[in-house]
Residue, then its C-alpha position, 0 to 999 in steps of 0.5 A: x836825709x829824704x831826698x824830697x825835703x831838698x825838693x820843697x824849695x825847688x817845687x815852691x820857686x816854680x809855682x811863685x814864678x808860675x804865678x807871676x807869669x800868669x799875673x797872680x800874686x807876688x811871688x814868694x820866696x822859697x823855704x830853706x830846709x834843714x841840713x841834718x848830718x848822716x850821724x845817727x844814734x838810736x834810743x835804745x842805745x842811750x837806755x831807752x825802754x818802749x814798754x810804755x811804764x819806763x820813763x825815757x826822759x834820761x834817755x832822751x836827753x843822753x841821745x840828743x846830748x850825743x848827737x849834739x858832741x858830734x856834730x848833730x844828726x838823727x835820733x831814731x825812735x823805734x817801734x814802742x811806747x816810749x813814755x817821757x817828760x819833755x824833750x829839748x832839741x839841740x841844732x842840727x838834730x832829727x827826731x825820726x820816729x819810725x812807724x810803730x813808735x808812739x811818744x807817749x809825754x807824762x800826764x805828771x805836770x811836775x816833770x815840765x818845770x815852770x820856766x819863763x818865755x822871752x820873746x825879744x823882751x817880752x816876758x812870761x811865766x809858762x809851764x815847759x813844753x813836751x817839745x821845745x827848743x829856742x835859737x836853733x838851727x836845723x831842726x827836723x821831726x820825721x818819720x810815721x809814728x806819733x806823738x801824743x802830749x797827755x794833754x787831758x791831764x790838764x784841760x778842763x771841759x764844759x758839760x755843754x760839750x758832752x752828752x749826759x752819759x759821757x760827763x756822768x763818767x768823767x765826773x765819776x773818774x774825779x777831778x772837781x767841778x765848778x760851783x755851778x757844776x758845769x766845768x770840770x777840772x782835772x783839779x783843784x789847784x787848776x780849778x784855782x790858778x787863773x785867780x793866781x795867775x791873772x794878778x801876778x801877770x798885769x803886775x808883770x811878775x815873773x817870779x816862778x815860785x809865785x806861780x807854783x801853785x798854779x803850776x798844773x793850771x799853766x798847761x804848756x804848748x805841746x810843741x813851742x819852736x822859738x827863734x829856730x830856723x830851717x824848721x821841718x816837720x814831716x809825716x808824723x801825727x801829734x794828739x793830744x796837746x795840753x793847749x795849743x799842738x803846734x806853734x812856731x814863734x819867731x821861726x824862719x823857714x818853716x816847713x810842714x809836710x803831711x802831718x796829722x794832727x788829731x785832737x778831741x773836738x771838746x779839747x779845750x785851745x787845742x789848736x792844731x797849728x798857730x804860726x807866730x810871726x814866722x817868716x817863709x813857710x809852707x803847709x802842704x798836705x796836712x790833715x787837721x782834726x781838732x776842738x778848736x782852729x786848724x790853720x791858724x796864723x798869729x803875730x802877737x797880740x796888743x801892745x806886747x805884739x805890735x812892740x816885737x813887731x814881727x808879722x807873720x809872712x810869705x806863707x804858702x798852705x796847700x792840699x789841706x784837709x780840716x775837720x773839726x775845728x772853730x774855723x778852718x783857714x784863720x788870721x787872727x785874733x791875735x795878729x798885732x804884728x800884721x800878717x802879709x803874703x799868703x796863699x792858699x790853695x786847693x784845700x778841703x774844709x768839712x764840719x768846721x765851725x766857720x769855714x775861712x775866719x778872719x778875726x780881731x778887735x780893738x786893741x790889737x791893731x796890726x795891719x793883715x794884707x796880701x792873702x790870695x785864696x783860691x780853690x776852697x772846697x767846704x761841706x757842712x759849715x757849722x756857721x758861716x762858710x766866710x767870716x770877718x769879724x772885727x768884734x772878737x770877743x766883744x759886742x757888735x755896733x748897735x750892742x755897744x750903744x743900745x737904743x740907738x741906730x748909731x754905732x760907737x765910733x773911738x779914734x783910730x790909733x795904732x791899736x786899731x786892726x786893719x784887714x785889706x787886700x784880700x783875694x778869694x778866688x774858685x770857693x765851693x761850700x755846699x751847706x753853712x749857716x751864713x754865706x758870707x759875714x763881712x764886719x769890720x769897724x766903724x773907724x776901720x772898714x775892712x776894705x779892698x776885699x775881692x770875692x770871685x767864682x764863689x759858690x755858696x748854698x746855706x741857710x741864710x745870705x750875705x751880710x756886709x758892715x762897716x765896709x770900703x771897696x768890697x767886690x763880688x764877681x760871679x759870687x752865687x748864694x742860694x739861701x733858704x731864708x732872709x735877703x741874699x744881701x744886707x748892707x749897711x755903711x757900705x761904700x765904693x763896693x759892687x756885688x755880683x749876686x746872680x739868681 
């Protein structure tokens, strides 16, 4: 095994205790990596062919099924375009492509049977991802090569994403479109699903014959790690997803180093990381490029999530890079199980949507505190460079009750979200639509919220609602248009806005 992997936890106790000493945020504790035995078995062995046309999948399933006799170890993939369904990993087993090595999955949505996904009890219907594995233990993907999930077999794409000469050619190359003509789908059976699916979810079906119609409307996660812990991923590229890249649910101890994620920035959900109720982990050195967020951390969402209850937490991410993507660091929306403990550090956004995005709505409740952010880079934000919104996905105040100055006021329940305690900290953007967008809830406020060394040029200024205890120091935005700062049922705040 790399002799790097056993450094990631010794490296990540001396910048907590570096921290603590200078006063910082807590510290964090450090990240278990996983322990592989030396046994290693090549897919060539097992019948493996890298011609791009034979299908791996038997071979695949013999070479884990050996290293799992014995004990675990490492499976090799050479170099080749190994084309296969989806792969399951056992405990104490390595994925190890070697450089030239491309994991071509099958765009064929039959070879990724419907199955359902428990997660402490709660249930769903979904299609199986090209790479799973539930209640592991030391499990690794490693090497140069790069995966790639077919996932343009199964989304569907809005004309509004392309240009003229671009849908013509997809519209020609099959498929069906919408009535209105403006979404093609790569089916009809996709085209049709939702309509299949959504009925069969609220009355809590879990019967997979129900759903096979809808069978190539589920598209799968590329990669779902569920309950595993001693998690790595290390140096290789995925592309491609059918939905969401890559999303650890449940996990402990999860480590992401220098991986890429390419994705087409019309690629419908095509996340580049979700991390779901996770517990430990470290992002160091990943470049993301995707259609929609690139660091994105979840904990569930509504009531499902805040029964689970497990928060995302004690997560450090640094030495990023995010291209295009909806937003470049994001907490939320579905963050019912709270988030807490994270850092972010030296990391680099450019073209992103919105630089850091914190979203949620009523109905999610959950409780995010504890995000310390420091030396942000960001050029050309498409929107806002920092944005906190508590409306995702619904109408803001005054949309909510048309006509009159007052917004709409509900009792805070356990449903309600709560943002507080945050840290931002040495943020440079240089080009945005908005500086700085702070909304949180009539209700709820988002409150405690500190910006210092902040530097911003964009279009337009600062714009805070719905807010307790917010506070600028050394924040500077210069802004083309607009007042540098609109308040409004703002209290206990100082903003620090020098010409």
């Amino acid at each position: 095994m790399d002799f790097r992997i056993f450094l990631c936890p010794i490296l990540l106790g001396l910048l907590a205790a570096c921290l603590s000493a200078q006063g910082g945020p807590p510290a964090l504790p450090a990240v278990a990596t996983p322990a592989i035995p030396a046994t290693v078995v090549r897919l060539t062995e097992c019948g493996g062919i890298g011609d791009g046309r034979s299908l791996n999948t038997a071979a695949f399933e013999k070479a884990f099924a050996l290293l799992d006799a014995r004990g675990g170890g490492r499976l090799v993939v050479p170099p080749g375009l190994w084309l296969t369904g989806p792969l399951r990993f056992r405990s104490r087993t390595e994925l190890h492509l070697e450089r030239g090595a491309l994991i071509q999955f099958s765009r064929d949505y039959r070879l990724y049977p419907l199955t359902v996904i428990d997660l402490k009890g709660e249930k769903e219907v979904d299609s199986t991802s090209p790479l799973s594995g539930q209640n592991l233990e030391d499990i690794a993907i490693t090497g140069d090569g790069i995966l790639d999930g077919g996932g343009d077999a199964w989304r569907p794409l809005k004309q509004d994403k392309l240009g003229a000469r671009d849908w013509k050619a997809l519209v020609k190359s099959g498929g069906v479109l919408n009535e209105k003509g403006d979404v093609w789908y790569p089916s009809r059976e996709v085209m049709a699903g939702e309509k299949i699916v959504e009925p069969l979810r609220q009355a809590g079906s879990v019967q997979l014959s129900a759903y096979e119609p809808a069978h190539p409307f589920l598209r799968p996660k590329m990669l779902r790690f569920i309950s595993c812990k001693k998690v790595l991923i290390e140096g290789v590229t995925f592309q491609n997803p059918p939905n969401w890249t890559l999303n650890p649910v449940l996990c402990e101890d999860v480590s992401l180093l220098r991986v890429q994620v390419r994705n087409s920035p019309v690629a419908q959900n095509s996340d580049a990381l979700d991390l779901e109720s996770c517990r430990r982990a470290v992002i160091r050195d990943c470049t993301f490029d995707v259609g929609d967020d690139g660091i994105c951390l979840k904990s569930g969402k509504d009531a499902p999530g805040r029964r689970i209850g497990v928060p995302t937490e004690e997560v450090l991410i640094e030495g990023c890079t995010v291209y295009h993507a909806h937003g470049g660091f994001t907490i939320g929306s579905e963050m019912s199980g709270g988030i807490r403990n994270v850092r972010l550090d030296n990391c680099t956004f450019i073209g992103t949507d919105i630089g850091l995005r914190f979203k949620s709505t009523r109905g999610r409740g959950g409780v995010v505190e504890g995000i310390y952010i420091s030396n942000v880079r960001m050029m050309d934000i498409v929107g806002d460079a920092i944005n906190f919104n508590l409306y995702y996905g619904g109408k803001s105040p005054l949309e909510e009750t048309p006509g009159t100055p007052a917004p709409a006021r509900v009792p805070v329940t356990e449903a309600t979200p709560q943002f507080r305690d945050i840290h931002i900290d040495q943020v440079v953007c240089r080009g945005a639509q908005s500086a700085i967008v702070l909304q949180g809830l009539p209700e709820m406020p988002v409150r405690n919220i500190f910006l210092k060394n902040v530097s911003i040029t964009s279009q337009r200024g600062v714009s805070v609602t719905d807010a307790d205890g917010i506070h600028f120091e050394n924040v500077r935005v210069d802004s083309k248009s607009g007042p540098r700062l609109n308040q409004v049922r703002v209290k206990n705040s100082s903003f620090s806005l020098p010409e």
